[in-house]
C-alpha positions as CSV (number, residue, x, y, z in Angstrom):
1,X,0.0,0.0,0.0
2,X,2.9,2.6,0.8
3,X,4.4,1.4,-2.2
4,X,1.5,1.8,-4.6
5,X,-0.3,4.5,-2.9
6,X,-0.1,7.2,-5.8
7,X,-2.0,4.3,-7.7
8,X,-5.5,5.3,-9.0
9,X,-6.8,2.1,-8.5
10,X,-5.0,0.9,-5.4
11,X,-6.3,4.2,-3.5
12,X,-10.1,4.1,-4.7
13,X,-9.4,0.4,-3.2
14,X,-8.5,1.2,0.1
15,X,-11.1,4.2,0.3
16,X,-13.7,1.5,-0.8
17,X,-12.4,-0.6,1.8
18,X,-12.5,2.3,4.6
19,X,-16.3,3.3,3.7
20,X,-17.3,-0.2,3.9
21,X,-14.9,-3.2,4.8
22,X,-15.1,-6.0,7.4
23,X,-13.4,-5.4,10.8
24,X,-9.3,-5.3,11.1
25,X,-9.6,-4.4,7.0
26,X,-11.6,-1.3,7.3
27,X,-9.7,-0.4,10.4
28,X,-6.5,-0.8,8.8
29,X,-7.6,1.2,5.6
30,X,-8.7,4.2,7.8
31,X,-5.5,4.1,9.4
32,X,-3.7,4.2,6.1
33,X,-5.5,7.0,4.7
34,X,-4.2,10.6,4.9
35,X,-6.4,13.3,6.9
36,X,-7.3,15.1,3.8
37,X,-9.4,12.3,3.0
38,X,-11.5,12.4,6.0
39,X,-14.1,14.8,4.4
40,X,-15.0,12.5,1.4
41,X,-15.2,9.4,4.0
42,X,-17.6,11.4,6.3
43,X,-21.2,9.9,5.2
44,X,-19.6,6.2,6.3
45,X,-18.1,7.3,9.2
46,X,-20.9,9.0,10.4
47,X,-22.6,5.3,10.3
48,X,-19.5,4.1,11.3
49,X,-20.0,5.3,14.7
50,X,-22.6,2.3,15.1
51,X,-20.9,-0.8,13.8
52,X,-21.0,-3.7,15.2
53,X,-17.4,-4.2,15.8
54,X,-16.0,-1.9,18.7
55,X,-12.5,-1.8,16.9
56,X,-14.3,-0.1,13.8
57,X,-16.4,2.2,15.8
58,X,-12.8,3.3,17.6
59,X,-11.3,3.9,14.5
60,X,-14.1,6.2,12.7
61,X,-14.3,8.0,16.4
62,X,-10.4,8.3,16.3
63,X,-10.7,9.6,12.5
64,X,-13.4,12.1,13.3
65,X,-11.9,13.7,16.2
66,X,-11.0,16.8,14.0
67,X,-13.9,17.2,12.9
68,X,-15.7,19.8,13.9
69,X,-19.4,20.3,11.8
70,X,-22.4,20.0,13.6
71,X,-23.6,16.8,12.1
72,X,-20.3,15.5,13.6
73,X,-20.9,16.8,17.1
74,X,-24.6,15.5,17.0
75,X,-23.4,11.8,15.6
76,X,-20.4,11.5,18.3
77,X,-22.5,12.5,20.8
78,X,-25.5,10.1,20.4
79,X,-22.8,7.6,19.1
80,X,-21.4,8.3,23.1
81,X,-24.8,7.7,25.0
82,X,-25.0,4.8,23.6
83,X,-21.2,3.4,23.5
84,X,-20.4,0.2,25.7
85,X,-16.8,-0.7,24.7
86,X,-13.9,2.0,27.1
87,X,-11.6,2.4,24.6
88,X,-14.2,3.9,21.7
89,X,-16.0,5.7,25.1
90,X,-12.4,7.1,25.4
91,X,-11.9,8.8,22.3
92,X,-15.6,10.0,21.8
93,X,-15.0,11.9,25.4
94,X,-12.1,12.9,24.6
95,X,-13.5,15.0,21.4
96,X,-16.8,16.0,23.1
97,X,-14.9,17.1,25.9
98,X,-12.9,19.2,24.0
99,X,-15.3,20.8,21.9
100,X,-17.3,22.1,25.6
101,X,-19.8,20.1,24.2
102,X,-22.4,19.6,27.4
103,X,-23.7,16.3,26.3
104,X,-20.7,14.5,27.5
105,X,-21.8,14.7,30.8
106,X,-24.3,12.1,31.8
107,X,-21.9,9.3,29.8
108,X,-18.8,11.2,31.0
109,X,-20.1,10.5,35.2
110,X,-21.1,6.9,33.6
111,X,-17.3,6.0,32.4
112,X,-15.7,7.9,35.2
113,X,-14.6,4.7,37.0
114,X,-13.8,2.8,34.6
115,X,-9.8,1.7,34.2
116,X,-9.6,2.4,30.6
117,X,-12.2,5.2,30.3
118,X,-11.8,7.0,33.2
119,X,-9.0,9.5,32.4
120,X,-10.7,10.4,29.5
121,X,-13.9,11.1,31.3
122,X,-12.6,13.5,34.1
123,X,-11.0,15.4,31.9
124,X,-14.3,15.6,29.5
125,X,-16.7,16.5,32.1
126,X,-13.8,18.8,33.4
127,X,-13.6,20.7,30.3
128,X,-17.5,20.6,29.6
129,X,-19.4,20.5,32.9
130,X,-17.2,22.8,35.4
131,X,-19.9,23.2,37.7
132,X,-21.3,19.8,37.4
133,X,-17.5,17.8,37.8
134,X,-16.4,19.8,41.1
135,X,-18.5,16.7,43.3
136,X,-17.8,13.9,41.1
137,X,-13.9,14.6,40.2
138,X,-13.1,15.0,44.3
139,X,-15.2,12.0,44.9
140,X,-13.2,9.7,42.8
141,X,-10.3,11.4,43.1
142,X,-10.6,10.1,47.1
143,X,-11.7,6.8,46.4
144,X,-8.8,4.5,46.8
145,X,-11.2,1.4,45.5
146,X,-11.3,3.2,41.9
147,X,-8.5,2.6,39.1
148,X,-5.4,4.8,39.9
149,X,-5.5,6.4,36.4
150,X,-8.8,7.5,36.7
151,X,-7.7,9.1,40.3
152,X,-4.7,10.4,38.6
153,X,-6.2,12.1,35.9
154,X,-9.3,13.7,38.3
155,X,-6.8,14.7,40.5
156,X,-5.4,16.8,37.8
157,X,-8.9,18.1,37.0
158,X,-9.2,19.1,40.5
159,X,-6.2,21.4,40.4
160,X,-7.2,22.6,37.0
161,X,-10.3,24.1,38.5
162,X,-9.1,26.0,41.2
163,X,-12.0,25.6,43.8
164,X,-11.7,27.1,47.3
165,X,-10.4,23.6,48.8
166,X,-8.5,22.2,46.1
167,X,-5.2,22.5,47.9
168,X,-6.4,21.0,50.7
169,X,-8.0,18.3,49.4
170,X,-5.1,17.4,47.0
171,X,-1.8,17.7,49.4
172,X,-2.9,14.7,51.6
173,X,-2.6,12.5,48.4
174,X,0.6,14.0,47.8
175,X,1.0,10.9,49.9
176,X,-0.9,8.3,48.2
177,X,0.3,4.5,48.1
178,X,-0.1,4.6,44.5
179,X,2.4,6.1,42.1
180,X,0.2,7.1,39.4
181,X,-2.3,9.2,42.0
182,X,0.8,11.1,43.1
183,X,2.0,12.3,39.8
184,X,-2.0,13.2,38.6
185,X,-1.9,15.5,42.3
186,X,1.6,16.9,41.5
187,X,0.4,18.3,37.8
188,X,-3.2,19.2,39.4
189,X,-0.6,21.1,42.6
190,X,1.2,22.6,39.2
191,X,-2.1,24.0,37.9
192,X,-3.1,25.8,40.6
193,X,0.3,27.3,40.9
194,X,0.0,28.3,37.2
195,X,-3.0,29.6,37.7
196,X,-2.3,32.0,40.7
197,X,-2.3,30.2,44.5
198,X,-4.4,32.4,47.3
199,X,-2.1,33.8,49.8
200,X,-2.5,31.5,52.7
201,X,-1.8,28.7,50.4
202,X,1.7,29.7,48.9
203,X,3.9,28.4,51.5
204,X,1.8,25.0,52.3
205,X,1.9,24.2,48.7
206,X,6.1,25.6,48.6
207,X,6.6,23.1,51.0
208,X,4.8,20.3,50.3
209,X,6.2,20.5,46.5
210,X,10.0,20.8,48.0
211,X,10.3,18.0,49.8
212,X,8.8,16.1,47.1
213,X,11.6,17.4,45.1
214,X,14.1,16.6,47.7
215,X,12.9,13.4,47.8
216,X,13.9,12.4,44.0
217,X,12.8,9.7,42.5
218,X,10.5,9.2,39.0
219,X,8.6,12.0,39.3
220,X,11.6,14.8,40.1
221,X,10.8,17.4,36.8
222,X,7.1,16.9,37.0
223,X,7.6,18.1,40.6
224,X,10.1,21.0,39.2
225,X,7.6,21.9,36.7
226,X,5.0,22.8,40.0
227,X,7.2,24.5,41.6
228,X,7.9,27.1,38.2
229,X,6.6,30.5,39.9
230,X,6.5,29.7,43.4
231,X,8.7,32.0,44.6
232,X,8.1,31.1,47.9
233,X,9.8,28.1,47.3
234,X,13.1,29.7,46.4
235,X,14.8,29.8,49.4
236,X,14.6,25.9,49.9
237,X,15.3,25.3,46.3
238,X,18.8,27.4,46.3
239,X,19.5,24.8,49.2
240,X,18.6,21.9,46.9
241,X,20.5,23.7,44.7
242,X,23.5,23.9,46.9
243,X,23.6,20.6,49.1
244,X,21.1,17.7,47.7
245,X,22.8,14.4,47.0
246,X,20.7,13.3,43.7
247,X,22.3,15.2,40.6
248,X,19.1,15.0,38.9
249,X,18.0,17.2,42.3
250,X,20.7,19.5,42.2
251,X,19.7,20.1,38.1
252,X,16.0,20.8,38.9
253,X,16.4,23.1,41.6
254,X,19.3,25.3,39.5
255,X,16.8,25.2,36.2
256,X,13.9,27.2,38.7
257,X,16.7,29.8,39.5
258,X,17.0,33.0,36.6
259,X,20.0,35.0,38.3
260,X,18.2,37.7,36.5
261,X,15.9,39.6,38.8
262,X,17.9,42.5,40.1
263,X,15.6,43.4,42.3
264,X,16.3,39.9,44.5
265,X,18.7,40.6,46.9
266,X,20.1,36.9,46.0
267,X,20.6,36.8,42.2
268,X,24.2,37.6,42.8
269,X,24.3,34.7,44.6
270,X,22.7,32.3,42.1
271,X,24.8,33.6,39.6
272,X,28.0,32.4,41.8
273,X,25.7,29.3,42.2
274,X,25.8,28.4,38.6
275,X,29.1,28.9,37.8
276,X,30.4,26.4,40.5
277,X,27.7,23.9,39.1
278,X,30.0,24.0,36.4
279,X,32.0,22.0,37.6
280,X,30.0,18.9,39.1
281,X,30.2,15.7,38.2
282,X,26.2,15.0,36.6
283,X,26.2,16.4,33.3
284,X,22.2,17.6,34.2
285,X,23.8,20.1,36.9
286,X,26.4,21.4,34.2
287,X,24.0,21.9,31.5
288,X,21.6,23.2,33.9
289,X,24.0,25.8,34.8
290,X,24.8,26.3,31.6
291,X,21.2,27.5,30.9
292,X,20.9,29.4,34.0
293,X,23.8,31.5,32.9
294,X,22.1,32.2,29.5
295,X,19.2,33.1,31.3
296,X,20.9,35.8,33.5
297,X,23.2,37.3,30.2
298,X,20.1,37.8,27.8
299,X,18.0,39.0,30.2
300,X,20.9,41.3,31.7
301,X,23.3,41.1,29.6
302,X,27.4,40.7,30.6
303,X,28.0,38.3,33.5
304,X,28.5,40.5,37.4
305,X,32.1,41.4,38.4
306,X,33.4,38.1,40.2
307,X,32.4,35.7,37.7
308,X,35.0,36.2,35.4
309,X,36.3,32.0,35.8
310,X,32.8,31.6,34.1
311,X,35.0,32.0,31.0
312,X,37.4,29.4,31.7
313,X,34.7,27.0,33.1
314,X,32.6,27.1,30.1
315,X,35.5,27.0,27.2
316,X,36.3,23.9,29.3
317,X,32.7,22.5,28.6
318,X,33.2,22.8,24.6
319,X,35.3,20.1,24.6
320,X,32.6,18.2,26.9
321,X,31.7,14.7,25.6
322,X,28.1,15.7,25.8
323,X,26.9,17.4,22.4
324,X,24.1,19.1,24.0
325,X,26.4,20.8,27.0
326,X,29.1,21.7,24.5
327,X,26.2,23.2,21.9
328,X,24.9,25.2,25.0
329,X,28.8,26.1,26.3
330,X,29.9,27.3,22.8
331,X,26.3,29.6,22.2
332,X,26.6,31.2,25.7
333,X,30.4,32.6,24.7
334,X,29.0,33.3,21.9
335,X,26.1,35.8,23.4
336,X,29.5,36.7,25.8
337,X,31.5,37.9,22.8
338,X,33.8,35.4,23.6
339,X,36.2,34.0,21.3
């Protein structure tokens, strides 16, 4: 097919086959077939929605999700009231959701348990429903009984919508046994950061977030991404910075630091701070100080009296075996004027 797909004959073939073949065929067909075909395929996969065989209607839901006509929105949503099979349910939410489209709801609290489903649900009825997801996300999101992904991705949803008591109710499960459930409450902690934390919640959240960091482990730049913002967590990042044991630590703490903010009575400091970090021993810290220095000269331009073995340091770090450190070495002499 890749080979013969200019063919006349072999491509009215395999739309043939995508408007009307059996199963794994028709599947495969709509696979192959580029986007810009979707438009003369849309009568069949408007009836496609209702085929017998759960693996066609995924692929005609998966093939309309960029479609945005009315007729379309109308089909994928009765094709959704009516959907039995989680990973068809999944993409239909998934598109509904996205569109704001309020008929996701009823089918959207219906999946929201389910393993495969689930995710795909809280963040539908999150994106549709606001008002009418607050109570349902927070109850799953609690329930240790339901699928972790499902938690996960409510947990998220929870963050996302900023209520009154999200922080509270999320930093408890900043503890939860499962793995999955703590990364889905450190992106939902990350939203609300991103979105602007209430006073009396900066330094709960500041802390909470740090010693996550400090901790390590899997989830250490999902944790750093957070904390971007939270200036109430600087002082205990610079000592992350400065002191923590994990390289991959050290690296996520230095890449929250800008050593451009003259009005912070430490960026002189941080500046010193990343030109030691050139010399550890974890290529992450290097590079990370790398950045942080190219941070501070295009936002301020030439490095601050004092840092002058900044230019010895990085020249070293051109000859680097790490292409990426030696790239970002030889561009910050560059900006420098350094030779």
């Amino acid at each position: 097919m890749h080979r013969l797909g200019d063919d006349t004959a072999v491509r009215a073939e395999v739309i043939r086959t995508a408007r009307q073949g059996p199963g794994a065929a028709r599947v495969r067909a709509l696979d192959l077939l580029p986007d810009r075909c979707t438009s003369q395929l849309l009568d069949s996969l408007l009836t496609g929605l209702g085929d017998p065989s759960p693996e066609v209607r995924t692929a005609v839901a998966r093939r309309l999700s960029d479609s945005a006509r009315p007729q379309t929105r109308d089909a994928l949503a009765a094709a959704l009231r009516d959907e039995r099979e989680p990973e068809a349910a999944a993409y239909l939410l998934r598109r509904l959701g996205a569109l704001g489209d309020e008929r996701v709801t009823g089918p959207a609290v219906r999946w929201l348990r389910d393993p495969e489903a689930g995710a795909s649900a809280a963040r539908a009825l999150a994106e549709a429903a606001p008002a009418t997801a607050a109570a349902h996300l927070r109850t799953v999101m609690a329930d240790r009984t339901v699928h972790p992904r499902p938690r996960a991705a409510a947990a998220t949803a929870v963050g996302a919508g900023g209520g009154w008591d999200a922080v509270w109710l999320l930093l408890p499960l900043l503890d939860d046994p499962d793995d999955e459930v703590r990364a889905g409450v450190i992106d939902g902690l990350g939203e609300l950061v991103g979105n602007g934390l209430r006073p009396w919640e900066r330094r709960p959240v500041a802390r909470a977030l740090v010693a996550r960091l400090a901790a390590g482990g899997p989830h250490t730049w999902r944790v750093r991404n957070a904390l971007a913002g939270l200036t109430q967590a600087l002082p205990a990042v610079r000592r992350l910075a400065d002191g923590a044991e994990s390289g991959e630590v050290r690296a996520a703490a230095l890449s929250l630091l800008d050593g451009d903010d003259e009005t912070d009575e430490h960026t002189s400091d941080d500046v010193r701070r990343f030109v030691r970090a050139l010399d550890d021993p974890h290529e992450p810290v290097r590079h990370e100080a790398v950045l942080g220095l190219g941070r501070r000269v295009a936002a301020a331009g030439p490095l601050p009296p004092g840092s002058g073995d900044a230019h010895r340091r990085l020249t070293a770090l051109t000859t680097d075996a790490s292409p990426r450190l030696r790239q970002a070495a030889a561009d910050l002499l560059e900006a420098l004027g350094t030779d």
